[in-house]
C-alpha positions in Angstrom: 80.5 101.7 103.7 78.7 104.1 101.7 77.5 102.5 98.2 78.9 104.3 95.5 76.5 105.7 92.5 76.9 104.8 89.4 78.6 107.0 87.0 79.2 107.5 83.2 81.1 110.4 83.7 85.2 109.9 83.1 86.1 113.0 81.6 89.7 114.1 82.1 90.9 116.2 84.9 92.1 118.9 83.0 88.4 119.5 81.6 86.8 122.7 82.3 83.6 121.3 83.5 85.0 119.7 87.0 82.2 119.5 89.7 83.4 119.8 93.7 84.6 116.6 94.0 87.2 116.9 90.8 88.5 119.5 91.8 89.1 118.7 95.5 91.1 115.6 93.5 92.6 117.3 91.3 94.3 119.4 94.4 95.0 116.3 96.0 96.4 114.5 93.4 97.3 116.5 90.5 98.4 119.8 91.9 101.2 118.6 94.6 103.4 118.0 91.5 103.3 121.6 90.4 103.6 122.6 94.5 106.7 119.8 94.3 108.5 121.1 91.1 107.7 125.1 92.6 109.0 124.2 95.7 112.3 122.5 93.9 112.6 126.6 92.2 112.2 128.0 95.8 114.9 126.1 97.2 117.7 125.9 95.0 117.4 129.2 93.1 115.8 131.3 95.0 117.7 129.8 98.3 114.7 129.9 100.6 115.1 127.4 103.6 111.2 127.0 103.4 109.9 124.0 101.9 106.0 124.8 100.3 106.0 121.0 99.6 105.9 120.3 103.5 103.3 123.1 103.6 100.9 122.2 101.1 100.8 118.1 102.2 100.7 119.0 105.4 97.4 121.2 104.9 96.0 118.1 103.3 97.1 115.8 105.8 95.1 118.0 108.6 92.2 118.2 106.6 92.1 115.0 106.3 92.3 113.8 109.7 88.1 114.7 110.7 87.2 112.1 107.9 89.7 109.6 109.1 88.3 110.0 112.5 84.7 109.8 112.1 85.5 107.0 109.4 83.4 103.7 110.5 86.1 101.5 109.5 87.5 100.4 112.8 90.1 98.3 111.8 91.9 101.0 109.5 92.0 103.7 112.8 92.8 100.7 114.9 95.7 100.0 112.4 97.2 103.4 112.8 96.3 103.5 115.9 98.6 100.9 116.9 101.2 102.4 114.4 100.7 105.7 116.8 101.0 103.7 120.0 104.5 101.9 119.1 105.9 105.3 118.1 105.3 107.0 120.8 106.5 104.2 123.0 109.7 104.4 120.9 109.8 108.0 121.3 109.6 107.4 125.3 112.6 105.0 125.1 114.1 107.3 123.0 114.1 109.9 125.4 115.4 108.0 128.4 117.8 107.2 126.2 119.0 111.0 125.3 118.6 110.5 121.7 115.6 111.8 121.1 114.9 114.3 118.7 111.1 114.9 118.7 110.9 117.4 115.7 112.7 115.2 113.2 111.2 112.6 114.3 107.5 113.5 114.3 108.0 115.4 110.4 109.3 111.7 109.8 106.5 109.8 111.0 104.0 112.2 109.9 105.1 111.5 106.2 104.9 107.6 106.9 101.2 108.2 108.2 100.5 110.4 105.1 98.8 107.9 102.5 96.8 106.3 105.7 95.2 109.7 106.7 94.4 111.2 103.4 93.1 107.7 102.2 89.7 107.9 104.0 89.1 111.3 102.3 89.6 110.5 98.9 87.0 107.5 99.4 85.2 110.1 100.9 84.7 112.1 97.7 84.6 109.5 95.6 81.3 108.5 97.3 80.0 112.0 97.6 80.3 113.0 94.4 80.0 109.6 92.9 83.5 109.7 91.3 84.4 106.9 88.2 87.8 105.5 89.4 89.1 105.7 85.8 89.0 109.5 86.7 90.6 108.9 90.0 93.5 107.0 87.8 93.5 109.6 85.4 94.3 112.3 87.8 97.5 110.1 88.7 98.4 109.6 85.0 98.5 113.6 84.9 100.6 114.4 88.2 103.3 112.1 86.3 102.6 113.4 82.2 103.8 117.0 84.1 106.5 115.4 85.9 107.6 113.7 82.6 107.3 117.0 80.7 109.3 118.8 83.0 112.1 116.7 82.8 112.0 116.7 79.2 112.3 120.6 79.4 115.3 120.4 81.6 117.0 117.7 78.8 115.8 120.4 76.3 116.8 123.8 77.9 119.6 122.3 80.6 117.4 124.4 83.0 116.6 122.9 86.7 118.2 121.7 89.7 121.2 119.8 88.4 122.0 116.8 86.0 122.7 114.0 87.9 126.1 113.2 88.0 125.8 110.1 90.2 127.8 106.5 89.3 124.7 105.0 89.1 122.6 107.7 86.9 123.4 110.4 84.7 120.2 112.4 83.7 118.3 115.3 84.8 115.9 115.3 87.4 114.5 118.9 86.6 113.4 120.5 89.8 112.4 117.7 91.7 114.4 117.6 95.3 114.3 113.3 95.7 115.3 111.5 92.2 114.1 108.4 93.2 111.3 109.3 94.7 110.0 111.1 91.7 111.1 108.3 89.5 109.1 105.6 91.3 105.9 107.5 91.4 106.4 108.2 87.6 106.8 104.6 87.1 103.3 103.9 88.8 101.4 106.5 86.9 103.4 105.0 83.9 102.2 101.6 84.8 98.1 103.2 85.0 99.1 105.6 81.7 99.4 102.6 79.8 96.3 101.1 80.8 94.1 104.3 80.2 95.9 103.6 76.7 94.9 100.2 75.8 91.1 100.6 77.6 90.3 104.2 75.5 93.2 103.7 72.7 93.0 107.7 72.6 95.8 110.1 71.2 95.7 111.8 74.8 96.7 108.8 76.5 99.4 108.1 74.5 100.9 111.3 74.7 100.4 110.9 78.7 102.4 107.7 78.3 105.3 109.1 76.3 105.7 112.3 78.0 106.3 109.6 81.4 108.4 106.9 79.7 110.4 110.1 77.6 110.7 111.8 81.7 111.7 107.8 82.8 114.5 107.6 80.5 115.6 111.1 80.8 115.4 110.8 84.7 118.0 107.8 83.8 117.9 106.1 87.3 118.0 102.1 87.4 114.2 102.5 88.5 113.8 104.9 85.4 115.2 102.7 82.8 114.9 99.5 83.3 111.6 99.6 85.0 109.8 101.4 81.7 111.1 99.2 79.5 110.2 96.6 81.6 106.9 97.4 82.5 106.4 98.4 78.5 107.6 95.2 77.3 105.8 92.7 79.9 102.4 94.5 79.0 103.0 94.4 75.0 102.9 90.7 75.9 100.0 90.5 78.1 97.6 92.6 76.1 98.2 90.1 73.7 96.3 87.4 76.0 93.2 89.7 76.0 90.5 90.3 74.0 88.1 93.2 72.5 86.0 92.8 75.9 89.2 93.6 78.1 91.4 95.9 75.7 89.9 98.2 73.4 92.3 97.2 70.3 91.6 94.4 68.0 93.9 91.6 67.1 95.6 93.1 64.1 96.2 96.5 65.5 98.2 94.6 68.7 100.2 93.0 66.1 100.6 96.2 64.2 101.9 98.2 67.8 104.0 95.6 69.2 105.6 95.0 66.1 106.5 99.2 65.7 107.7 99.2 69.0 109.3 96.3 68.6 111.1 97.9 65.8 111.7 101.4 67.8 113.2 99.8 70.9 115.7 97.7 68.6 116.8 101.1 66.8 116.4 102.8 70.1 119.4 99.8 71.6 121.5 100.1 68.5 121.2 104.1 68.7 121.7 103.9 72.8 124.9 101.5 72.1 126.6 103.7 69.9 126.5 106.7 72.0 127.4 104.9 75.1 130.6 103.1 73.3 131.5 107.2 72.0 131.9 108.3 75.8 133.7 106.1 78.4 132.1 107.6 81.9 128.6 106.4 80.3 129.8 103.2 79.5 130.7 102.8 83.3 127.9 104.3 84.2 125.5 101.9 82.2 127.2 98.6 83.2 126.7 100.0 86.9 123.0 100.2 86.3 123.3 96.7 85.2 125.3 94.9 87.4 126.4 96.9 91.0 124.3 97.6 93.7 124.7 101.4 94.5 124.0 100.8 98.0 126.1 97.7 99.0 128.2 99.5 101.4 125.1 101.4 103.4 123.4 97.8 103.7 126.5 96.7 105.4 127.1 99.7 107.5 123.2 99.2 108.4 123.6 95.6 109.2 126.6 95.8 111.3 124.8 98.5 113.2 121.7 96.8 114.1 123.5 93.7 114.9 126.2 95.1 117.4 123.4 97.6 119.0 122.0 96.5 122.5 118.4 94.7 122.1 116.1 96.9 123.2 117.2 99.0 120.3 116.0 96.2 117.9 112.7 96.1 119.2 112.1 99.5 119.2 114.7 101.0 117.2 116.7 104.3 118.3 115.2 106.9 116.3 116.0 108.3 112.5 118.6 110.6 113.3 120.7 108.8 115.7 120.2 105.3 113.3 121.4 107.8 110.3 124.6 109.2 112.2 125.6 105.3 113.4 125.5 104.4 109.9 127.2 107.7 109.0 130.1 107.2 111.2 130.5 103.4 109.6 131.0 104.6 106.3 134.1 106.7 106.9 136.0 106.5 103.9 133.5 104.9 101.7 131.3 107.9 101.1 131.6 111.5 101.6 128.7 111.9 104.4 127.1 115.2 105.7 127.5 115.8 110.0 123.5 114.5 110.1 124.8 110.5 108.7 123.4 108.6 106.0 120.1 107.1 105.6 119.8 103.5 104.0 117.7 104.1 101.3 116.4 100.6 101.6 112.7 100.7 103.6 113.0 97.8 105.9 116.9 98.5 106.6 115.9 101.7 107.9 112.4 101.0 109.3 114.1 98.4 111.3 117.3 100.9 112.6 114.7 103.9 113.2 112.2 102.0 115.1 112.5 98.3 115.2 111.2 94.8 114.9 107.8 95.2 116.2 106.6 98.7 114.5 108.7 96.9 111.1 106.7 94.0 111.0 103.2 96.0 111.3 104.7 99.0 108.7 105.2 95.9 105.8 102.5 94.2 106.6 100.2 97.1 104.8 101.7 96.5 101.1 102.6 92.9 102.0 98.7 92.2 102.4 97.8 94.8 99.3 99.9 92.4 97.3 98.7 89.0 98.1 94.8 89.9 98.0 95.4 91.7 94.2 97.3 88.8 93.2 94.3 86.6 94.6 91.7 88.9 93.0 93.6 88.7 89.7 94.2 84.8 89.7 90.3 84.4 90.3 89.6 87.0 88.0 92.1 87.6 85.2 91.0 91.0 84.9 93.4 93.5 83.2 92.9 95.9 85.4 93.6 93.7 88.3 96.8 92.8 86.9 98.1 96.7 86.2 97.4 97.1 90.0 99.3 93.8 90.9 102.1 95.7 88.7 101.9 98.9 90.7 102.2 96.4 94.0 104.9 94.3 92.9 107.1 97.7 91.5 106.9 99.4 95.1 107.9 96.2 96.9 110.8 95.6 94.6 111.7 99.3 95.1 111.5 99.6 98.4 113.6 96.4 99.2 116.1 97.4 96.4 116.3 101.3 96.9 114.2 102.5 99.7 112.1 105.8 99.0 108.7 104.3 98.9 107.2 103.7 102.7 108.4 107.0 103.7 108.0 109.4 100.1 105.2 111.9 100.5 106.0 112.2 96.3 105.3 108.3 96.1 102.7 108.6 98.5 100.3 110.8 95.8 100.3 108.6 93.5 100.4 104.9 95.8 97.4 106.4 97.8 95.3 105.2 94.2 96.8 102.1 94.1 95.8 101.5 98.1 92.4 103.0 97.0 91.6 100.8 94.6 93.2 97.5 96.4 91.3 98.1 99.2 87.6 98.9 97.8 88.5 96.6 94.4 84.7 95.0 95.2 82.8 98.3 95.0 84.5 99.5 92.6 83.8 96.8 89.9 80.2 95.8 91.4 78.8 99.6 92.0 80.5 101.5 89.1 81.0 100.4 85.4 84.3 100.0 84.6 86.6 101.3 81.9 88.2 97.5 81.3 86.5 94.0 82.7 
């Protein structure tokens, strides 16, 4: 790999001075949420049956594939390589099968393959224009601050898509199409939001971080909730561990912060519990998010698919839109479902019914091997910003079992791509570049 220069230079990417390689970041990172939230206007009040989103990814997804071909790193192409080979295998059976179709199916697997092509280019630039990866971080931070913002406004004006009116949720999602999908990427950048925080302790970061935690709680999913508070709450701990070297706020300030918080998010609980007692449906609605599991049926319907289906279907799966009517046609009763079925919405459940054991398997084993060598790095390291990473890991695993919408989000993918990024390249990052936090 190309060595990466060293850099002083972490200004923010809203500056005015961005060289090349900002701004081709900036459009790759930071823009998409303004395309996503456009594109969310387009559809539902305009009434266009043209998604911009699709568009915009997909023109970064094409020019991204020269630099992920004329990469050196073998074993990444050879990884989605083999990826490649299994689908079209499964596309084959499919075929002889009669359940094939290709156009669904390719849009599908080009989203999965999304974060794997575009990867090599933002390494790319980073080395080119010898980019600090507190800027690539920051960039992530700001895709979510909008996101956050714009759901605020919805709260505030009752302007956007719809509220949601779901058992398990009751908030606004602005005009984001996919709740969840928006909601776990806003958790991750909430995750790095914090961490710019403690390293810089400046008043834009901890605007960033509100604006995200304020668009967490006002997206009101189960990932939305309880995953800012808990992220919030395990860090306030942590930092705690840590000292001036490793977070820029000294002893008595920690004290001083976790004890207002403290303070805000008993008021906030108080405050929270006597609106919720006022109005019954939230009352439900709350002791859902604590104790159901909104997609209890769908695993069953999924399970008793894949087990009664013949076995050459669970080795290579039968395809996303004939998996998603089987499970459709098993939840009769149970759900009002559209003529197309009902996907899972929990990744390996529906990795495994769309294409199988074997492509399964190599799909997880990706984040499954991200986790275990942060988790390493951190153990032999300690390093905070080791540990926020291991955090970022940890939350898409946990979603992704739990709710799905995180192997195959293009939204989740924007923001997960910096994670992979700085997993993957963790040594020349901290060796060649002087970083924000050691």
């Amino acid at each position: 790999m190309t060595e990466l220069a060293e850099t002083k230079n972490t200004s923010h990417p809203l500056s005015f001075n961005i060289n090349t390689g900002k701004l081709l970041l900036f459009l790759m990172i930071v823009f998409p949420v303004v395309i996503d939230l456009l594109n969310g206007f387009i559809t539902f009040f305009i009434g266009l049956d043209f998604s911009i989103g699709v568009l915009y990814r997909g023109l970064i997804f094409l020019c991204s594939l020269p630099v992920f071909i004329l990469q050196k790193d073998k074993i990444w192409k050879l990884y989605v390589l083999i990826i490649t080979g299994l689908w079209t295998l499964s596309c084959i059976i499919w075929a002889g099968s009669g359940i094939l179709q290709i156009s669904k199916e390719l849009m599908l697997f080009i989203k999965m393959l999304y974060p794997f092509i575009i990867l090599p280019l933002l390494f790319y630039i980073i080395k080119k224009y010898a980019i600090n990866i507190e800027y690539v971080i920051s960039c992530s931070v700001t895709y979510c601050a909008i996101a956050g913002a714009s759901i605020i406004f919805s709260l505030v004006t009752g302007l956007g898509i719809e509220f949601s009116a779901s058992k398990y949720s009751f908030g606004a999602k602005s005009f984001f199409v996919a709740q969840n999908d928006i909601g776990l990427s806003m958790l991750i950048g909430y995750t790095l939001s914090l961490y710019l925080f403690f390293g810089k302790f400046s008043f834009r970061y901890f605007v960033s971080t509100i604006l995200i935690m304020a668009g967490l709680i006002g997206l009101s999913t189960r990932t939305g909730i309880m995953g800012a508070l808990g992220v919030f709450i395990f860090l306030m701990f942590a930092i705690m561990f840590y000292g001036k070297k490793s977070i820029n706020i000294g002893y008595f300030t920690k004290v001083i912060i976790f004890s207002f918080f403290a303070v805000a998010v008993a008021i906030g609980t108080v405050k929270v519990t006597q609106l919720v007692s006022e109005y019954e449906y939230m009352l439900t609605k709350f002791q859902a998010l604590t104790y159901e599991h909104p997609r209890q049926n769908l695993t069953q319907a999924a399970h008793n698919r894949i087990e009664g289906r013949h076995w050459i279907y669970n080795l290579f799966g039968e395809g996303m839109t004939h998996f998603k009517h089987e499970v459709g046609n098993r939840l009769i009763g149970a759900f009002d479902v559209s003529e197309e079925g009902q996907p899972v919405e929990v990744d390996y459940l529906d990795l495994m019914g769309n294409y199988g054991l074997i492509m399964t398997l190599i799909i997880l084993m990706f984040p499954l091997y991200l986790f275990f060598k942060i988790l390493f790095d951190f153990i032999l390291n300690r390093n905070f910003r080791d540990l926020i990473f291991l955090i970022c890991i940890s939350l898409f695993l946990v979603h992704s079992t739990l709710a799905g919408h995180a192997i195959i989000s293009p939204l989740v993918a924007t923001n997960m791509v910096v994670v992979y990024l700085y997993i993957l390249y963790r040594k020349q990052f901290s060796a060649e570049q002087k970083p924000l936090l050691v």
